[in-house]
C-alpha positions in Angstrom: 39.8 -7.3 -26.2 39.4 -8.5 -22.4 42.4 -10.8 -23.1 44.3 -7.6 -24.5 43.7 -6.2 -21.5 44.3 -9.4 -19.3 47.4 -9.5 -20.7 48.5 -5.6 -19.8 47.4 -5.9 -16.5 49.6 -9.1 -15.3 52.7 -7.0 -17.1 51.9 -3.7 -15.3 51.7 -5.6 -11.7 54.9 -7.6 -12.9 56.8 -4.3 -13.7 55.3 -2.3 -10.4 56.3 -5.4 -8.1 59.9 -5.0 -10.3 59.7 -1.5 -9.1 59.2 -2.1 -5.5 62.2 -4.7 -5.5 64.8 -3.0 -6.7 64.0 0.7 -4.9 64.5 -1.1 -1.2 63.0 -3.3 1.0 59.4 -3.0 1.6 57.4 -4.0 4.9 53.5 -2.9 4.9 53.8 1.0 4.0 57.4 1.0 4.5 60.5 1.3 2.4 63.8 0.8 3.9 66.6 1.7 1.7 68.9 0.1 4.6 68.6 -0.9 8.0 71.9 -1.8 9.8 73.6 -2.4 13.1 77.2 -2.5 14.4 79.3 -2.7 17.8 80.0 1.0 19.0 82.1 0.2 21.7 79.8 1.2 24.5 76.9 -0.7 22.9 75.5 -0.8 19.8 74.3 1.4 17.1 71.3 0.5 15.2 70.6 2.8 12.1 67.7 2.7 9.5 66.5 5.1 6.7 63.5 5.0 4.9 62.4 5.7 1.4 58.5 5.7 1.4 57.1 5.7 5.0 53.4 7.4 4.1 51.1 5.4 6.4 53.3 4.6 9.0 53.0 6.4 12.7 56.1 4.8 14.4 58.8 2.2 14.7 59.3 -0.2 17.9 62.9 -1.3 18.0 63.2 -5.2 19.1 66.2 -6.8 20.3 66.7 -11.0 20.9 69.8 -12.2 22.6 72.0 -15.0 20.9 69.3 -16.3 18.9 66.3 -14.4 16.9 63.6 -16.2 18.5 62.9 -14.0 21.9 62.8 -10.4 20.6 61.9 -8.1 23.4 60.7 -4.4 23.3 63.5 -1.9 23.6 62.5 1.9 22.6 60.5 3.3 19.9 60.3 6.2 17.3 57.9 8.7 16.3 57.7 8.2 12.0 58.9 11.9 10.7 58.6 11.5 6.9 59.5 10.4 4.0 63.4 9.8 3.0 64.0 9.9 7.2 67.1 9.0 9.0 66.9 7.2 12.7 69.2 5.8 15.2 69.1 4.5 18.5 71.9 3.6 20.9 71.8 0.5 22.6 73.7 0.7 25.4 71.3 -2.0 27.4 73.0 -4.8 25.6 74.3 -6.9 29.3 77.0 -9.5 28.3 77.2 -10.4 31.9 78.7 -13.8 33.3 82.3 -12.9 32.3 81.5 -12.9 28.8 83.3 -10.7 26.2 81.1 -11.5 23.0 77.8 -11.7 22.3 75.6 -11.7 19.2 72.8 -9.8 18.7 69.5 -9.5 16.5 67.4 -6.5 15.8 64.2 -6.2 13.9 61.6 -2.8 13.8 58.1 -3.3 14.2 56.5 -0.8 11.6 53.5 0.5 13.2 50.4 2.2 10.8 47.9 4.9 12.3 45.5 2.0 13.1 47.9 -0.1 14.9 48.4 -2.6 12.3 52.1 -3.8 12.1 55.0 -5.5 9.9 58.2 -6.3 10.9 61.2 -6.1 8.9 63.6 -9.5 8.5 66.3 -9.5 11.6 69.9 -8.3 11.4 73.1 -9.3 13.3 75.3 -7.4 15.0 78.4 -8.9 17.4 79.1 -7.1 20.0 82.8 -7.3 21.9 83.5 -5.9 25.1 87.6 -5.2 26.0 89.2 -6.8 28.5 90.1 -3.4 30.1 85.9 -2.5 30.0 84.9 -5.9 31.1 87.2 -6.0 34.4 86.4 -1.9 34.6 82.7 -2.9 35.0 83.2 -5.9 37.2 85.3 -3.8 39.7 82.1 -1.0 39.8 79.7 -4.2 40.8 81.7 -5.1 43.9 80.8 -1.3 45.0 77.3 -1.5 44.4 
């Protein structure tokens, strides 16, 4: 009988781990059914909605410059529900030194009521400045 029920058990976990998989990504007490980025032409636009969220009091928004090792801080979100759409703006992305290009990686930092964390895998965004933009903001330095 206890290897009857053995047996049940590995196939329940196998079929509630299935279950998990294929309803989105899950981080700690999160489920993201997507989580995206992409160049909006004054900066960039980094989207996310969630599926599950119970247990989860806020998301930090991280951003690393040209490679994901150095992820910095950059605003955060209060955690409003279940089945929740968020988006932030980043329009502190710098390409400075004459550059036009850049890419960029974000990652959110889920954040529990007792200040334990997860963070979701990174995502890559390239973001292009035009030529018109780029000498635009280099004329409004020389006044500064």
């Amino acid at each position: 009988m206890s290897l009857y029920l053995n047996q049940m058990n590995k196939s329940f976990t196998k079929i509630f781990i299935f279950l998990l998989l294929i309803s989105g990504a899950v981080y700690g007490a999160v489920t993201l059914q997507y989580f995206t980025a992409r160049d909006s032409g004054e900066g960039v636009l980094v989207e996310w909605k969630t599926g599950d969220e119970a247990g989860t009091v806020k998301f930090e928004i991280e951003r690393s410059a040209d490679s994901p090792d150095n992820f910095i801080y950059i605003d955060s979100k209060t955690a409003t529900g279940n089945n929740s759409y968020y988006s932030y703006q980043d329009n502190s992305v710098d390409l400075g030194s004459g550059r036009t290009s850049a890419i960029y990686f974000y990652r959110l930092k889920c954040i529990d009521p007792s200040g334990n964390h997860t963070y979701t895998d990174h995502i890559t965004v390239s973001h292009t400045v035009s030529g018109i933009r780029s000498t635009w903001g280099s004329i409004k330095a020389i006044f500064r």
